[in-house]
N, C-alpha and C positions, 0 to 999 in steps of 0.2 A: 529501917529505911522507910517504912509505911510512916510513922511517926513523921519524921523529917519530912516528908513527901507531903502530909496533910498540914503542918505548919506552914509548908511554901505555897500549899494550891487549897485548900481548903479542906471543910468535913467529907466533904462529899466526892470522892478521888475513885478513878476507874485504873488498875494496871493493865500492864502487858508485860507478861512474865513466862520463864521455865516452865512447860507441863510437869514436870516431878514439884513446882512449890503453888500449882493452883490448887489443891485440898488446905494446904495451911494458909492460906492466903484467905479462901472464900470462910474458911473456920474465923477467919478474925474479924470475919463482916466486910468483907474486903471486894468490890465488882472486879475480876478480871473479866476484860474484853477480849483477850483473845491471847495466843501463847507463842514465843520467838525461841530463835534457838541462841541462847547468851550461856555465857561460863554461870553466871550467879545475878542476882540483884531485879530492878523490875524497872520500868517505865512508867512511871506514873501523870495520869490527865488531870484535868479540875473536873468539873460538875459539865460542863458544855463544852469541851476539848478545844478550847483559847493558849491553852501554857501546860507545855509538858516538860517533866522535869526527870530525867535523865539517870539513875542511880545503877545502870549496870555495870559488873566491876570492867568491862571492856571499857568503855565512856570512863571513867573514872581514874582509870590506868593510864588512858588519854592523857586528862587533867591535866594527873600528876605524874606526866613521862620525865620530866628533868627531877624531881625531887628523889621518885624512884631508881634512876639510874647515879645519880648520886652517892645516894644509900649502898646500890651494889660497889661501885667501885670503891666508897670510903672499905668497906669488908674485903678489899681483893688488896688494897693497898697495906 
């Protein structure tokens, strides 16, 4: 996700993440700002917080609510 996150906002990227994944986070060189309560995944800023870009799996789940519930019903069918 960090990868992905610095390809769309740049090198220099700030999260907001889980307190259980800010140790592995700061270990990879990584600035968290500050910590939220999400299932998994993080929020990532640019270098001056202009564009943030969204990768928590709740936001994501969002997304992809029709592809997701698809998937379940083709398995029930």
């Amino acid at each position: 996700m960090v990868v992905s996150a610095k390809k769309h906002l740049g090198p220099n990227i700030s999260v907001i993440c889980r307190e259980q994944d800010r140790s592995a986070l700061t270990d990879m060189g990584v600035k968290v700002r500050k910590t939220i309560q999400t299932i998994g995944g993080v929020i990532a800023e640019n270098e001056n917080g202009s564009k943030e870009l969204d990768l928590t799996y709740e936001e994501l789940l969002r997304i992809h609510e029709d592809e997701v519930k698809g998937s379940i019903l083709e398995g029930i069918v």
